[in-house]
mmCIF file as gemmi writes it, N, C-alpha and C atoms, coordinates in Angstrom:
data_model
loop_
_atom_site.group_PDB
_atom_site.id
_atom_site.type_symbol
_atom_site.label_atom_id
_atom_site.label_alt_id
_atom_site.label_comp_id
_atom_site.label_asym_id
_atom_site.label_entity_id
_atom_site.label_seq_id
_atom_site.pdbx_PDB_ins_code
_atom_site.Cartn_x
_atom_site.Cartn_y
_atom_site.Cartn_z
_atom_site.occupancy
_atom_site.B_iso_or_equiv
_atom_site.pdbx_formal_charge
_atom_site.auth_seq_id
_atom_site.auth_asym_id
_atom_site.pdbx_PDB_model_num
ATOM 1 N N . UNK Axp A 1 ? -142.951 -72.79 -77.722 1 0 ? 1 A 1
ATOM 2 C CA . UNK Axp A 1 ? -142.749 -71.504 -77.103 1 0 ? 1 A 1
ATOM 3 C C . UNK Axp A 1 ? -141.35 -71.005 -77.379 1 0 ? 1 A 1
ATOM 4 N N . UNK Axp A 2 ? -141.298 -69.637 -77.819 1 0 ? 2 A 1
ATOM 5 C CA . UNK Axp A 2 ? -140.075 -69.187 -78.132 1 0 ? 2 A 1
ATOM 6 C C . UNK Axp A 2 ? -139.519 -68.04 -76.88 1 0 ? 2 A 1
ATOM 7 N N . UNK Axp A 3 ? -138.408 -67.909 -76.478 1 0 ? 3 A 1
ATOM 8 C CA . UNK Axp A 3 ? -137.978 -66.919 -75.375 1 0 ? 3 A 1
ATOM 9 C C . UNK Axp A 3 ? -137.219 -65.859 -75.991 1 0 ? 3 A 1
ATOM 10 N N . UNK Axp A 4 ? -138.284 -65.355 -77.06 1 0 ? 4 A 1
ATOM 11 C CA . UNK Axp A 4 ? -137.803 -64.025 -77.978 1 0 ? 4 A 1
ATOM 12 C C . UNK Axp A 4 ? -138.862 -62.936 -76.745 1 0 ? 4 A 1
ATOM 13 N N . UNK Axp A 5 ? -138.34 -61.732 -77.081 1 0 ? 5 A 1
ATOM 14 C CA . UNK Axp A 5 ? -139.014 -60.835 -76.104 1 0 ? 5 A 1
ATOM 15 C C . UNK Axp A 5 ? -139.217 -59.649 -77.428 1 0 ? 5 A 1
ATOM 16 N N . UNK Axp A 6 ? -140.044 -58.81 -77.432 1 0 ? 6 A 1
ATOM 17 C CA . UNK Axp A 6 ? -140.022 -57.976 -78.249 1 0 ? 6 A 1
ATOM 18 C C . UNK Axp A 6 ? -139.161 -56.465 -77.735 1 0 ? 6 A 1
ATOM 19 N N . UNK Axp A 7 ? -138.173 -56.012 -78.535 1 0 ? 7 A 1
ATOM 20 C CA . UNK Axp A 7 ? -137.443 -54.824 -78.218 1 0 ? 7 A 1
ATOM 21 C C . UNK Axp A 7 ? -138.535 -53.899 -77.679 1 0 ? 7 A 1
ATOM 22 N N . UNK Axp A 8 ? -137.459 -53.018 -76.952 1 0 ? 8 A 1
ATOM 23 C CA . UNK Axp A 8 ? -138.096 -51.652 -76.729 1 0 ? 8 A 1
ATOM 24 C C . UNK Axp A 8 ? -137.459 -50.512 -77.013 1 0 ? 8 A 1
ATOM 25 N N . UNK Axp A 9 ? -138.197 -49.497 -76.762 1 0 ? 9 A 1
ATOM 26 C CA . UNK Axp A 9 ? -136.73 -48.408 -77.421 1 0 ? 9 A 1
ATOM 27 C C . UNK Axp A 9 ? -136.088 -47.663 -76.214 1 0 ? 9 A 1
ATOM 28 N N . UNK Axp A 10 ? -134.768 -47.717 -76.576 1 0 ? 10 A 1
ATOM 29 C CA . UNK Axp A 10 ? -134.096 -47.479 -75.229 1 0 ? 10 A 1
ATOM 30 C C . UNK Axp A 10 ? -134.27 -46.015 -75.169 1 0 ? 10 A 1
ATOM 31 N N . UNK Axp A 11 ? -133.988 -45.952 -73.701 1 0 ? 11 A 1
ATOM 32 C CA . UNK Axp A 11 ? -134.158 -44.501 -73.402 1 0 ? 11 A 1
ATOM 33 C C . UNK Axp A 11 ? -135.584 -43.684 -72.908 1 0 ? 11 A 1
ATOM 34 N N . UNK Axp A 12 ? -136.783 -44.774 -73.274 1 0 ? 12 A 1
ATOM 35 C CA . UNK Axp A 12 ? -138.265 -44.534 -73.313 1 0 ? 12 A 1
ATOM 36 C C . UNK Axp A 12 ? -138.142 -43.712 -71.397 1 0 ? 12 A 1
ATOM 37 N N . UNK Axp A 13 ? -137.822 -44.941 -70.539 1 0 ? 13 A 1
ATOM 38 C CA . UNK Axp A 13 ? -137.954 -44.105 -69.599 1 0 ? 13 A 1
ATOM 39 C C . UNK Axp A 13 ? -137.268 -42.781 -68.78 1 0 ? 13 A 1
ATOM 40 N N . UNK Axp A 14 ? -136.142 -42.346 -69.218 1 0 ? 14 A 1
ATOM 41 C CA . UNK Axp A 14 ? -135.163 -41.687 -69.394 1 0 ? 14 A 1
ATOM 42 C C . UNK Axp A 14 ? -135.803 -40.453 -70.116 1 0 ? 14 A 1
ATOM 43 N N . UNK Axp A 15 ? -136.592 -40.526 -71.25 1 0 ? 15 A 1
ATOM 44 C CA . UNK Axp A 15 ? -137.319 -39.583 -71.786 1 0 ? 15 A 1
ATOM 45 C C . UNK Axp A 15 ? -138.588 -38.919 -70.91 1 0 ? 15 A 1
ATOM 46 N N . UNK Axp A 16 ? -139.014 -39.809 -70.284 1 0 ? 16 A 1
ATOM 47 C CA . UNK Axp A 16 ? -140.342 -39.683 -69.478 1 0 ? 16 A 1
ATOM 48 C C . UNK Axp A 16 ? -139.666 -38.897 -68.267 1 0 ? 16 A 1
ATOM 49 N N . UNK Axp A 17 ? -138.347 -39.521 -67.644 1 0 ? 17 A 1
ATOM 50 C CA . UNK Axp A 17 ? -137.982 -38.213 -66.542 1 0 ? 17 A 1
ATOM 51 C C . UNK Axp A 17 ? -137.95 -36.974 -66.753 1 0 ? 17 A 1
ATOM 52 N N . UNK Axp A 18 ? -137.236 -36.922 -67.601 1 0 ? 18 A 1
ATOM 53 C CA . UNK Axp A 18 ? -137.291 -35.486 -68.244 1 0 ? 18 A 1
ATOM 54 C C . UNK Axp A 18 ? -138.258 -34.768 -68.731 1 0 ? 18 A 1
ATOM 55 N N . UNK Axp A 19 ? -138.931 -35.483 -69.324 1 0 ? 19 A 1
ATOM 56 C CA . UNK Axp A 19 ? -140.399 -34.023 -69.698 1 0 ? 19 A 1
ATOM 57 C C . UNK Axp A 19 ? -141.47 -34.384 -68.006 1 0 ? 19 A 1
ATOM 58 N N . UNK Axp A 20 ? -141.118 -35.044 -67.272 1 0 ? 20 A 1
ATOM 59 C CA . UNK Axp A 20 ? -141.455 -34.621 -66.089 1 0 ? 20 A 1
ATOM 60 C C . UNK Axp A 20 ? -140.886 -33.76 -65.351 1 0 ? 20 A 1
ATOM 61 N N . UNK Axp A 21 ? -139.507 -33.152 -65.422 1 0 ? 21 A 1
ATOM 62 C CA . UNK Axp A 21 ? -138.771 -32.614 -64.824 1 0 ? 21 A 1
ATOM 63 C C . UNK Axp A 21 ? -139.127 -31.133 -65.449 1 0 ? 21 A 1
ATOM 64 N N . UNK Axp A 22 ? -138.409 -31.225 -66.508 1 0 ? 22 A 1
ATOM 65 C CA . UNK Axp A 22 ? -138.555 -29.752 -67.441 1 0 ? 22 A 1
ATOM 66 C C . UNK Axp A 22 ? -140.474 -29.096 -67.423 1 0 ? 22 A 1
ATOM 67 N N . UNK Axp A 23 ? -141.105 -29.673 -67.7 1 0 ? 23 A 1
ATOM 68 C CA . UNK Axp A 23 ? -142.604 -29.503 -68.021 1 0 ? 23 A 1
ATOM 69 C C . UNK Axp A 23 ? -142.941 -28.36 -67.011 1 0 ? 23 A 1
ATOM 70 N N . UNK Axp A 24 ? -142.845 -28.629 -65.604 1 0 ? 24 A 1
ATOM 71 C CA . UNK Axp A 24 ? -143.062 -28.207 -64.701 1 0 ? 24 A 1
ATOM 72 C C . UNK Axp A 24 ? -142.096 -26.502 -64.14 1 0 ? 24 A 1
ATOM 73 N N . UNK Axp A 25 ? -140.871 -27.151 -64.594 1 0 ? 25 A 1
ATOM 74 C CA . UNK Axp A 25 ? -139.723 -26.375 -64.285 1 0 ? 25 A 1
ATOM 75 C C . UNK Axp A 25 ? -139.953 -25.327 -65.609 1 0 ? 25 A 1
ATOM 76 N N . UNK Axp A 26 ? -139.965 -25.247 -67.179 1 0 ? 26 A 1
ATOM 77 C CA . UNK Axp A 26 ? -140.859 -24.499 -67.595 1 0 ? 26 A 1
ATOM 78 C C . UNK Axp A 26 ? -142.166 -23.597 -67.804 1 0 ? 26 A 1
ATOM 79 N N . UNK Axp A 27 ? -143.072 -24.638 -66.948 1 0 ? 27 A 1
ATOM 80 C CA . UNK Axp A 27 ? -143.919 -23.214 -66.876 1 0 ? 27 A 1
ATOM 81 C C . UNK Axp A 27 ? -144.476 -22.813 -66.01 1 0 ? 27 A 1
ATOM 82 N N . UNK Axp A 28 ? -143.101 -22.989 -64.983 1 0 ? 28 A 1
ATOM 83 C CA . UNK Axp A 28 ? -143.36 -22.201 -63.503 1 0 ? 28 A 1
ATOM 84 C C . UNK Axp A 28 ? -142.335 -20.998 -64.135 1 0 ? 28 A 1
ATOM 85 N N . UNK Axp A 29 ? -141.472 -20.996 -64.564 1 0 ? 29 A 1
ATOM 86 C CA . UNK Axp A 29 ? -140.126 -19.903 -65.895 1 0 ? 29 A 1
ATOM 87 C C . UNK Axp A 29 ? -140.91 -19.047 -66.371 1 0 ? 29 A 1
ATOM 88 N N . UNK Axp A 30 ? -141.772 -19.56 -67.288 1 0 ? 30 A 1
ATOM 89 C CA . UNK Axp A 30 ? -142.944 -18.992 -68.016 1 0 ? 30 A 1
ATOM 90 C C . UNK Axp A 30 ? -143.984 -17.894 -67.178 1 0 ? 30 A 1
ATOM 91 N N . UNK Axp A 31 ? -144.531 -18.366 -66.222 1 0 ? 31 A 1
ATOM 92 C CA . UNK Axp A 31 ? -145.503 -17.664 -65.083 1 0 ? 31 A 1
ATOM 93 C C . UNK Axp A 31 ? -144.732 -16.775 -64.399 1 0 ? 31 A 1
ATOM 94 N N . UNK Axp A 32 ? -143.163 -17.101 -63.858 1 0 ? 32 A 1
ATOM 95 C CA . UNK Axp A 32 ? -142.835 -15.907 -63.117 1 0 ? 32 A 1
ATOM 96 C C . UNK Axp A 32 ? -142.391 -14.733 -64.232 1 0 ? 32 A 1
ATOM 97 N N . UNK Axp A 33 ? -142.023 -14.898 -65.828 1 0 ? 33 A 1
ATOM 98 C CA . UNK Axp A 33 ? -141.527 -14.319 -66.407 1 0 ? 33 A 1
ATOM 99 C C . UNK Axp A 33 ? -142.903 -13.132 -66.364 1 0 ? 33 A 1
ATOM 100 N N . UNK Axp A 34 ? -143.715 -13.94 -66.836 1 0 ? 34 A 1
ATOM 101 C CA . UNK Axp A 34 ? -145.448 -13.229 -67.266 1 0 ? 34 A 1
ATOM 102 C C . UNK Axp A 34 ? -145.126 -12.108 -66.375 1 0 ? 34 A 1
ATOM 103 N N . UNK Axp A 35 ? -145.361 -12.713 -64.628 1 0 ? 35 A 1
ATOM 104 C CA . UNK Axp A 35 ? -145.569 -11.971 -63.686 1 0 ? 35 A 1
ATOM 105 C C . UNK Axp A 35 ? -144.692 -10.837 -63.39 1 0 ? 35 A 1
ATOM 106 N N . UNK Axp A 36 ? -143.458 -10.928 -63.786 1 0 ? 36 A 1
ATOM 107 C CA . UNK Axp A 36 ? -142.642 -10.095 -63.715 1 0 ? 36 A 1
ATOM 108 C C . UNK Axp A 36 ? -142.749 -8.674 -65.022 1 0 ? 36 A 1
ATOM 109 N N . UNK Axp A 37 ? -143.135 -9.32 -65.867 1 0 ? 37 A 1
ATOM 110 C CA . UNK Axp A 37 ? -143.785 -8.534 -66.916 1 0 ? 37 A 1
ATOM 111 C C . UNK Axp A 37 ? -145.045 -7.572 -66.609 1 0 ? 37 A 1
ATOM 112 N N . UNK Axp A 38 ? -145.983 -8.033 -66.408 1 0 ? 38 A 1
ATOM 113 C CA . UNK Axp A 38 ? -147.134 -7.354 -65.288 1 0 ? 38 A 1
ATOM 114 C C . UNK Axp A 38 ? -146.717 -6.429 -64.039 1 0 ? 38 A 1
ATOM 115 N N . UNK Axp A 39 ? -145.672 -7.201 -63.351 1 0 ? 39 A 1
ATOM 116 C CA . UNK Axp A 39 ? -145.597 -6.246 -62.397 1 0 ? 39 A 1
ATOM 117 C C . UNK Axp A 39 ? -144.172 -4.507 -62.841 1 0 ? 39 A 1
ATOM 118 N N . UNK Axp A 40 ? -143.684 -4.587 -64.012 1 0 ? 40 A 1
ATOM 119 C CA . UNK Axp A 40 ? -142.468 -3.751 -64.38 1 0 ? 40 A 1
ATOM 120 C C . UNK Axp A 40 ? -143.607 -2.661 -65.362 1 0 ? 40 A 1
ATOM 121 N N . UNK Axp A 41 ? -144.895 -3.319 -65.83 1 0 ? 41 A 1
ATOM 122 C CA . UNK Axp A 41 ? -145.774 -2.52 -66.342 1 0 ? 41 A 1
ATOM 123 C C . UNK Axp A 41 ? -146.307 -1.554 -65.24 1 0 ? 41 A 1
ATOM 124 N N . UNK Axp A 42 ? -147.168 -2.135 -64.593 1 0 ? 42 A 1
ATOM 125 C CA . UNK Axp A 42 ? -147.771 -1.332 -63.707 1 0 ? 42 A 1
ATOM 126 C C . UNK Axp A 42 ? -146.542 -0.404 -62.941 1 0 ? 42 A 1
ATOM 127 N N . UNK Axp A 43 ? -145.342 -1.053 -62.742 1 0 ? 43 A 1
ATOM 128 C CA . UNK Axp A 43 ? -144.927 0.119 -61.702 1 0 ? 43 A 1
ATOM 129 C C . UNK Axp A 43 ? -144.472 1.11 -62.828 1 0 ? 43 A 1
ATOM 130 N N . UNK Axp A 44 ? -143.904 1.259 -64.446 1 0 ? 44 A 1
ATOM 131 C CA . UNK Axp A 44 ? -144.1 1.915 -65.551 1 0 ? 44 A 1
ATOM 132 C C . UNK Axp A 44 ? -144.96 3.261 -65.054 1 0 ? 44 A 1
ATOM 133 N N . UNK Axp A 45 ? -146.304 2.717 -65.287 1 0 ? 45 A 1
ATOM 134 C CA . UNK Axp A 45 ? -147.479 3.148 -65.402 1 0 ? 45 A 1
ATOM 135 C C . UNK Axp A 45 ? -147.617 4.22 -63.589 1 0 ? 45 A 1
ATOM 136 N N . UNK Axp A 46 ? -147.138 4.366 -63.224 1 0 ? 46 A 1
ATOM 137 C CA . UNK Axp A 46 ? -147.309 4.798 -61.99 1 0 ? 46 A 1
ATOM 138 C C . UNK Axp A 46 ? -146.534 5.752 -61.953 1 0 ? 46 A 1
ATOM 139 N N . UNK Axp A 47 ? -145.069 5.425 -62.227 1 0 ? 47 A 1
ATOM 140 C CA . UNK Axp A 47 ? -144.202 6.234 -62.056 1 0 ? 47 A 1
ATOM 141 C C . UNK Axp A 47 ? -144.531 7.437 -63.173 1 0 ? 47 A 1
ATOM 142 N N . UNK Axp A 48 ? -145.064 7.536 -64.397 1 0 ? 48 A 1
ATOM 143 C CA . UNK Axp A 48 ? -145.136 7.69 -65.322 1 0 ? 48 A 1
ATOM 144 C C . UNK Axp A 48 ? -146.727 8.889 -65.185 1 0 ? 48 A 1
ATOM 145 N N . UNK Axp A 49 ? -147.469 8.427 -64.132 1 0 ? 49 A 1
ATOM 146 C CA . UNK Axp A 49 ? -148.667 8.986 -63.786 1 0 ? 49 A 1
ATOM 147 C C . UNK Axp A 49 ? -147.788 10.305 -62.275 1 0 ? 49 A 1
ATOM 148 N N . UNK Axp A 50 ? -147.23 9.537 -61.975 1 0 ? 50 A 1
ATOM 149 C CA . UNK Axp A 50 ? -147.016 10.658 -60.94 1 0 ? 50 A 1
ATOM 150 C C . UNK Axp A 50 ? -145.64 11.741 -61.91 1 0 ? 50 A 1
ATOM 151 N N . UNK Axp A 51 ? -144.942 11.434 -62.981 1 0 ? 51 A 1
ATOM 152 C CA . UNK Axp A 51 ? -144.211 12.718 -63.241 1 0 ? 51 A 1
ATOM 153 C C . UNK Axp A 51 ? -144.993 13.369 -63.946 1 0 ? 51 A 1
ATOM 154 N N . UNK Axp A 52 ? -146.155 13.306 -64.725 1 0 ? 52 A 1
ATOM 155 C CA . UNK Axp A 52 ? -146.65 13.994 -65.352 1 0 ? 52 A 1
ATOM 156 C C . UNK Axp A 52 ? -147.519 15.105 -63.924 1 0 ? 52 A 1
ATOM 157 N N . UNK Axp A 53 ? -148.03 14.051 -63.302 1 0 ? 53 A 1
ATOM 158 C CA . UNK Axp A 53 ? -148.663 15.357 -61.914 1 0 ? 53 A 1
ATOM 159 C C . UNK Axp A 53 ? -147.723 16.253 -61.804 1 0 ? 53 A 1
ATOM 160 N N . UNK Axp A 54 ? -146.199 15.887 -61.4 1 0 ? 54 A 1
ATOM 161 C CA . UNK Axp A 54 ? -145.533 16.904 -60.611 1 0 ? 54 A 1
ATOM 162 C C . UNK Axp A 54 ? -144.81 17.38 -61.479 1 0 ? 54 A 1
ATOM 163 N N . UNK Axp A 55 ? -145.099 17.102 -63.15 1 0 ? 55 A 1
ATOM 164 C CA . UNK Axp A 55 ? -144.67 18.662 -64.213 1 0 ? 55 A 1
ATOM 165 C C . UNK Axp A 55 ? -145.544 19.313 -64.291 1 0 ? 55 A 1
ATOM 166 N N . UNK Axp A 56 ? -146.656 18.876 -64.258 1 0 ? 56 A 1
ATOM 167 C CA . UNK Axp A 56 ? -147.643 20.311 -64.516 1 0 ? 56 A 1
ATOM 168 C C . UNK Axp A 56 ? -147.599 20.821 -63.119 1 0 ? 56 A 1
ATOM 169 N N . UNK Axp A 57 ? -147.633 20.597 -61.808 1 0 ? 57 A 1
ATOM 170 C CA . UNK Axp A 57 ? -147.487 21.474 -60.793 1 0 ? 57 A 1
ATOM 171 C C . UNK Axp A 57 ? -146.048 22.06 -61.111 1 0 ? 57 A 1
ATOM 172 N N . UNK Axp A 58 ? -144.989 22.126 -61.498 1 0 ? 58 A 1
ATOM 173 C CA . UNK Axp A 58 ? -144.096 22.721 -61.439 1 0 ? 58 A 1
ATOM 174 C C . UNK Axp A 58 ? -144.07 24.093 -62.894 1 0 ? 58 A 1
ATOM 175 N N . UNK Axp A 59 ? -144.922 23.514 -63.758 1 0 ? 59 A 1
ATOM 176 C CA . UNK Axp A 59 ? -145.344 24.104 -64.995 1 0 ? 59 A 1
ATOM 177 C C . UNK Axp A 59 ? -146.022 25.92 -64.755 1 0 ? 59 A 1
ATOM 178 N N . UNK Axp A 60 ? -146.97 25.617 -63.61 1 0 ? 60 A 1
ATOM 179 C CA . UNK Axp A 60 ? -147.458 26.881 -62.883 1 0 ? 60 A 1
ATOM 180 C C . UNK Axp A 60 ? -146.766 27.804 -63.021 1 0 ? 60 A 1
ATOM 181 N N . UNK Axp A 61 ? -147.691 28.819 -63.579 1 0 ? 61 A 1
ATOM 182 C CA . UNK Axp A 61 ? -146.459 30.165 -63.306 1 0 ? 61 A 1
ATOM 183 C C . UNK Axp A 61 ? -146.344 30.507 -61.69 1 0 ? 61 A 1
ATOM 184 N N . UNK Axp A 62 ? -145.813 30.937 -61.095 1 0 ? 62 A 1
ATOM 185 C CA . UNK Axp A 62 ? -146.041 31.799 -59.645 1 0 ? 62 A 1
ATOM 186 C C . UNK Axp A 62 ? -146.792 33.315 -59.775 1 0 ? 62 A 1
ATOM 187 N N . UNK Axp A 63 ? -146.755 33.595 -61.186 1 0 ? 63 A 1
ATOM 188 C CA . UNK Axp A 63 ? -146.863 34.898 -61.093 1 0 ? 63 A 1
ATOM 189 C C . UNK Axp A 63 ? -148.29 34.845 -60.888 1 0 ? 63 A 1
ATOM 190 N N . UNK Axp A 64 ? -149.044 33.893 -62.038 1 0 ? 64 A 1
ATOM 191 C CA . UNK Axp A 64 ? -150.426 33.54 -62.036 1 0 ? 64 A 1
ATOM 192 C C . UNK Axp A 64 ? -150.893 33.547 -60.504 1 0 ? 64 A 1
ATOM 193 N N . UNK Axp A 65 ? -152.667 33.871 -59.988 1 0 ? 65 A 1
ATOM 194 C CA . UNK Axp A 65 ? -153.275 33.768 -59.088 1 0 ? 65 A 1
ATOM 195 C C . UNK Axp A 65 ? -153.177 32.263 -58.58 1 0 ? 65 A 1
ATOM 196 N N . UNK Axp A 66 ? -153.23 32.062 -57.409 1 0 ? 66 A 1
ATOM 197 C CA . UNK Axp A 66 ? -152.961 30.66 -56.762 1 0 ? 66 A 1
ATOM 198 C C . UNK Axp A 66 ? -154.378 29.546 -57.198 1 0 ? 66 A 1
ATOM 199 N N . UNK Axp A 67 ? -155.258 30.376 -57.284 1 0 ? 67 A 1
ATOM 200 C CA . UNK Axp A 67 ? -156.73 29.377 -57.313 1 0 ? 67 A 1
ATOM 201 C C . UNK Axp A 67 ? -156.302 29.09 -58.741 1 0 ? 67 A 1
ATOM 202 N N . UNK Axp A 68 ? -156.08 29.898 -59.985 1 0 ? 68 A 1
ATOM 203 C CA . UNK Axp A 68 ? -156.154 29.312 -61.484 1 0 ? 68 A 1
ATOM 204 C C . UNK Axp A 68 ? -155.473 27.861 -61.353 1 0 ? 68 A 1
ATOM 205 N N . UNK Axp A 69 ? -153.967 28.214 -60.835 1 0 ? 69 A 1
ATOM 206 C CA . UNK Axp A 69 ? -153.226 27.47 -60.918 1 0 ? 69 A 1
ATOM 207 C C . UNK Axp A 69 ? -153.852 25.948 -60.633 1 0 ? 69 A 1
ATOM 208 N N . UNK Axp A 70 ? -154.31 25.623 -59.209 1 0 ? 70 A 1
ATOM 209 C CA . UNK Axp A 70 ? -155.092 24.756 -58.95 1 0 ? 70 A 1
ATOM 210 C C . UNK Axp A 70 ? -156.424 24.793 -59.534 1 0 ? 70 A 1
ATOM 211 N N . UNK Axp A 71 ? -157.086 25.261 -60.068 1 0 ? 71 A 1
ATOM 212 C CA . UNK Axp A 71 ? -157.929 25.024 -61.153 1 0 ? 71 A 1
ATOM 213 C C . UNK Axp A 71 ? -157.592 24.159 -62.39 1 0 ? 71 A 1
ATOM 214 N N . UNK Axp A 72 ? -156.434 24.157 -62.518 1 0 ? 72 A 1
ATOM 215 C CA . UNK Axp A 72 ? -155.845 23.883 -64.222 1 0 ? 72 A 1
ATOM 216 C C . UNK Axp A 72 ? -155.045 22.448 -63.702 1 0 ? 72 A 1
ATOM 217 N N . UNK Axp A 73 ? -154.851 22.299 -62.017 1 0 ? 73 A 1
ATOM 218 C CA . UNK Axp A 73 ? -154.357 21.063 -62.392 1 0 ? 73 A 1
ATOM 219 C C . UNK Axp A 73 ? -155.342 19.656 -61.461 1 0 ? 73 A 1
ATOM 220 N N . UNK Axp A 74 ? -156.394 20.701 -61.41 1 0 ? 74 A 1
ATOM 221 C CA . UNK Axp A 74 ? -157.512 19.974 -60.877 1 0 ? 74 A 1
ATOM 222 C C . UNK Axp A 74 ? -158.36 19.454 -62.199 1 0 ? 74 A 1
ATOM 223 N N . UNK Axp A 75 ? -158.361 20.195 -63.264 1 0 ? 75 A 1
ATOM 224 C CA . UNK Axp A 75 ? -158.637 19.55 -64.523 1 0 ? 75 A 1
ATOM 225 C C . UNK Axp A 75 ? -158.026 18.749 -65.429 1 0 ? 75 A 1
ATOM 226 N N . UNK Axp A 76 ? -156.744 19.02 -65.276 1 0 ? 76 A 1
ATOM 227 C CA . UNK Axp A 76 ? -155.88 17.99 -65.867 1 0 ? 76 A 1
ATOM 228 C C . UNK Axp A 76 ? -155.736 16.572 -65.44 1 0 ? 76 A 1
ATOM 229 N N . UNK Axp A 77 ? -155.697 16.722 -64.007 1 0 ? 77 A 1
ATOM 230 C CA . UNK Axp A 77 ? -155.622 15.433 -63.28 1 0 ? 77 A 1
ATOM 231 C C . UNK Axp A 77 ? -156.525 14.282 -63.468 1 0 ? 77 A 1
ATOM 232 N N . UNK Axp A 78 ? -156.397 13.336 -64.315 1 0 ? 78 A 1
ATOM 233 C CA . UNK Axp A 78 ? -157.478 12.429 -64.657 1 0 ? 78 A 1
ATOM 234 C C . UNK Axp A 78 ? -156.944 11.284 -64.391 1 0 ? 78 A 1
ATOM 235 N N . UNK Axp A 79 ? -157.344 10.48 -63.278 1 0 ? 79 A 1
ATOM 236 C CA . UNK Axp A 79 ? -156.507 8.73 -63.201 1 0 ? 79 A 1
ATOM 237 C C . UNK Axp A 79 ? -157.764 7.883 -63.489 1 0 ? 79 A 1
């Protein structure tokens, strides 16, 4: 019997903390980034829906009859 041991490579578990650490801590980074992405769209998209409403109401002539006016932005208005 010999009391040789076979090497290991150092650092093995040292490596294993870390992609336990990071793994997690990445793509929770990842998900809030997404989410934050999703949510800067939609509010985009909103803000973006309501200036176009309140240029064409401001677009109105006054001189024009009151019903056209709301006619034209009762047709335009499409969400």
């Amino acid at each position: 019997m010999s009391n040789t041991t076979a090497p290991t490579a150092p650092g093995t578990a040292g490596n294993l903390l870390v992609c336990l650490v990071l793994e997690p801590f990445l793509l929770v980074t990842l998900l809030g980034a997404a989410l934050a992405m999703m949510m800067y769209i939609h509010k985009k998209r909103r803000f973006d829906r309501l200036r176009h409403l309140l240029l064409s109401r401001y677009i109105c002539d006054p001189a024009e009859e009151l019903e056209d006016c709301e006619e034209e932005l009762l047709a335009e208005t499409v969400f």
